[in-house]
N, C-alpha and C positions, 0 to 999 in steps of 0.2 A: 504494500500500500504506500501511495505516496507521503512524504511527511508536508504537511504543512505548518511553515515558520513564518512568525509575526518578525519584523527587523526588529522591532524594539529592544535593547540591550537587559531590560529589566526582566521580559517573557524568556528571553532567549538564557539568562541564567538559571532558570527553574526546569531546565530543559532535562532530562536525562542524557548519560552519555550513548552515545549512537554506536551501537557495536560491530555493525554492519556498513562500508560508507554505501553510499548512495552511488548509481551508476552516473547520476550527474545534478547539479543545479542548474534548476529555473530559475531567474528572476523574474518579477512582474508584478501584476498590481489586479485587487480585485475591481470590475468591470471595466478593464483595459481589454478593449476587441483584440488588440495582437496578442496580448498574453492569451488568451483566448483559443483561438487559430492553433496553439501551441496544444492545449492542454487538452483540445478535442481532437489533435492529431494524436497525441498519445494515450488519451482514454479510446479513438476508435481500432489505436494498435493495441490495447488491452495491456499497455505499458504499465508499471505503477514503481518501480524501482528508481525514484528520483523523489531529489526533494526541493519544494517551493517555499521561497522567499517572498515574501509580498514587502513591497515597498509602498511607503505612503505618498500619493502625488501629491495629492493638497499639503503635504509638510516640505513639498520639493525633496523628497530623500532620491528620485532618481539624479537629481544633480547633486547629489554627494561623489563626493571627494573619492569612496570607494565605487561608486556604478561609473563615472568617470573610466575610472580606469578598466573598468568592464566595456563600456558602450561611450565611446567619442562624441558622439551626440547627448550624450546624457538619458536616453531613453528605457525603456522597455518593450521586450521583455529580450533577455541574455540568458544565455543555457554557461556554464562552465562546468570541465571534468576534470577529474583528480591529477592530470597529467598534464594541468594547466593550459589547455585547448579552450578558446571562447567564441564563441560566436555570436552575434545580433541578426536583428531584421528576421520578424515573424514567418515570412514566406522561407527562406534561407532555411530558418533553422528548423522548420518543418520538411522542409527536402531531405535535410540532413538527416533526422531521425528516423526517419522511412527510410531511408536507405541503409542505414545504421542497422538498425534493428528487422529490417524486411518485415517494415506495415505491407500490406497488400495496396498500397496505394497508388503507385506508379506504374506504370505501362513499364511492358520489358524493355531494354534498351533495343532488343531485337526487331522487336516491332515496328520499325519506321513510319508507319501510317499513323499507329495510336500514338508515339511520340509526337510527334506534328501537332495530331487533334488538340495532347493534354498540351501542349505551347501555345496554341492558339489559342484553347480557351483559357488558359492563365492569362495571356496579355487582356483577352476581353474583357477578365474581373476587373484585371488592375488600371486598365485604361477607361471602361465605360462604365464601372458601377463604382468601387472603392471611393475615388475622387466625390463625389457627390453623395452616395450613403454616407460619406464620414463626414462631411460639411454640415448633414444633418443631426447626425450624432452629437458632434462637437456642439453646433446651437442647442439643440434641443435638449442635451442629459449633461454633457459637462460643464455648459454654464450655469447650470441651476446649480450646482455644488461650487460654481465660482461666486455664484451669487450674483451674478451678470444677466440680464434678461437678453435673448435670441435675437438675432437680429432677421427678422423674418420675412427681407424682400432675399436673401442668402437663401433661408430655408424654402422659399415660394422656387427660386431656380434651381437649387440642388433637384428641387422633388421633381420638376420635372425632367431634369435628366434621368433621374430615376426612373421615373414612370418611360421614357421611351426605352431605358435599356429594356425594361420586362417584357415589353413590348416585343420588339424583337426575341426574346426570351421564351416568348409565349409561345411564338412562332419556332423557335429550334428546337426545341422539346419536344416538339411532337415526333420529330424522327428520332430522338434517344431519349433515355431514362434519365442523366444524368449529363454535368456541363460537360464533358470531352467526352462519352461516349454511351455506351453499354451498360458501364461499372461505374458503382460509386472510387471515386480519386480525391487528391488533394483540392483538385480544381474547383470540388463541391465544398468541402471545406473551408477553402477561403472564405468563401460566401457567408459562412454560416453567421460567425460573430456579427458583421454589420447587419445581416438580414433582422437578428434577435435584435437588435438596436433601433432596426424602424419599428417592429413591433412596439418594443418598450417607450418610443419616443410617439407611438397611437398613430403607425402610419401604415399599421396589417394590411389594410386594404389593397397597397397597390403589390401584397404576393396572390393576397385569400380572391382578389376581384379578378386573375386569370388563370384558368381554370387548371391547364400545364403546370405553368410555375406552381402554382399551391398544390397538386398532386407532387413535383418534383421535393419540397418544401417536408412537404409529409414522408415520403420516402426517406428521405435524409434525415430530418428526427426521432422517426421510427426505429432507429438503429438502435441496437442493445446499449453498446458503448457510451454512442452519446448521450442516452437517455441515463444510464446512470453518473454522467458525469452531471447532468443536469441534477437530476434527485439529489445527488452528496452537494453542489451549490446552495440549493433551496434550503436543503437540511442546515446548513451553513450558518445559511441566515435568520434560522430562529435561536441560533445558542447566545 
């Protein structure tokens, strides 16, 4: 099972000693969509051998002096292994543990066709939806904890870039189950964390309003994996 650690200095002394290390650390933050990306790549590889860090944003601890030297940009989320290996950037270090570990999530390299598909439709998340779902996100759930009210001629243009991507979405779907192909991949993955972010920010409609994507949508949360990484979050949030 994974461990999860608070950064605080005061939690982290009441800690027990770890007799076992961990095959690696997470860093990241709770409802940070990249840390996110991460932790349903490895709850849908049925990973649990690593342990999480949660950093506080609103305390700025990712621009500490120690994540600094993890992530140059100061961000989240960053994997480290005992052998002093680091990595950043969500998409990155979800390749990396799929391939690490052989998630079933990647097309063989043999494959040249399904290699193409899963490149093409990674660039399509990261160029037609990512940019605008997170313009949304960012107004709509991280300013409320900055304390900032939305700036909502931003949220009125994100959403409809949003809405045409699905659009076209609606429309590719119907020849596969899934973004790149057949099989569920990383490619569906990406998606996931910002898609739970328009829900959460009350913007369901533009997956539940075509009828594809919200079959596609249900497929992908229906998974065993991510459903209990869901359940152990929830549960989270009531202790």
């Amino acid at each position: 099972m994974s461990k999860l650690i608070n950064s605080s200095p005061k939690f982290l002394s009441k800690l027990l000693p770890i007799t076992k290390m961990p095959a690696f650390t997470l860093y990241g933050a709770r409802g940070s969509t990249n840390t996110n990306r991460v932790r349903l790549t490895l709850a849908e590889g049925g990973f649990t051998d690593y342990e999480i860090v949660l950093l506080n944003l609103q305390k700025g601890e990712q621009k500490s002096k120690d994540n600094m030297t993890r992530h140059p940009w100061g961000k989240i989320p960053v994997i480290t292994f005992p052998d002093g290996f680091t990595l950043y950037e969500s998409r990155a270090i979800c390749k990396y543990l799929t391939r690490k570990y052989s998630f079933p999530l990647l097309p063989l390299s043999s494959d040249l066709k399904a290699v193409a598909q899963f490149d093409q439709a990674e660039s399509e998340e990261m160029v037609y939806f990512a940019e605008p779902a997170g313009k949304i996100g960012f107004e709509k759930f991280v300013k409320r904890f900055m304390g900032l009210p939305a700036d909502e001629v931003v949220v009125a243009d994100a959403l409809k870039a949003v809405e045409r991507f699905f659009d076209v979405a609606e429309r590719m779907l119907q020849q596969k189950d899934y973004m790149a192909g057949a099989n569920f991949s990383l490619a569906d993955i990406n998606y996931l964390p910002l898609v739970q972010r328009l829900f959460v920010c009350g913007y369901g409609d533009v997956v539940r309003g075509r009828k594809t994507v919200s079959a596609w949508w249900d497929r992908c949360m229906d998974r065993p994996g991510i459903q209990k990484m869901l359940a152990e979050d929830k549960e989270a949030t009531r202790r």
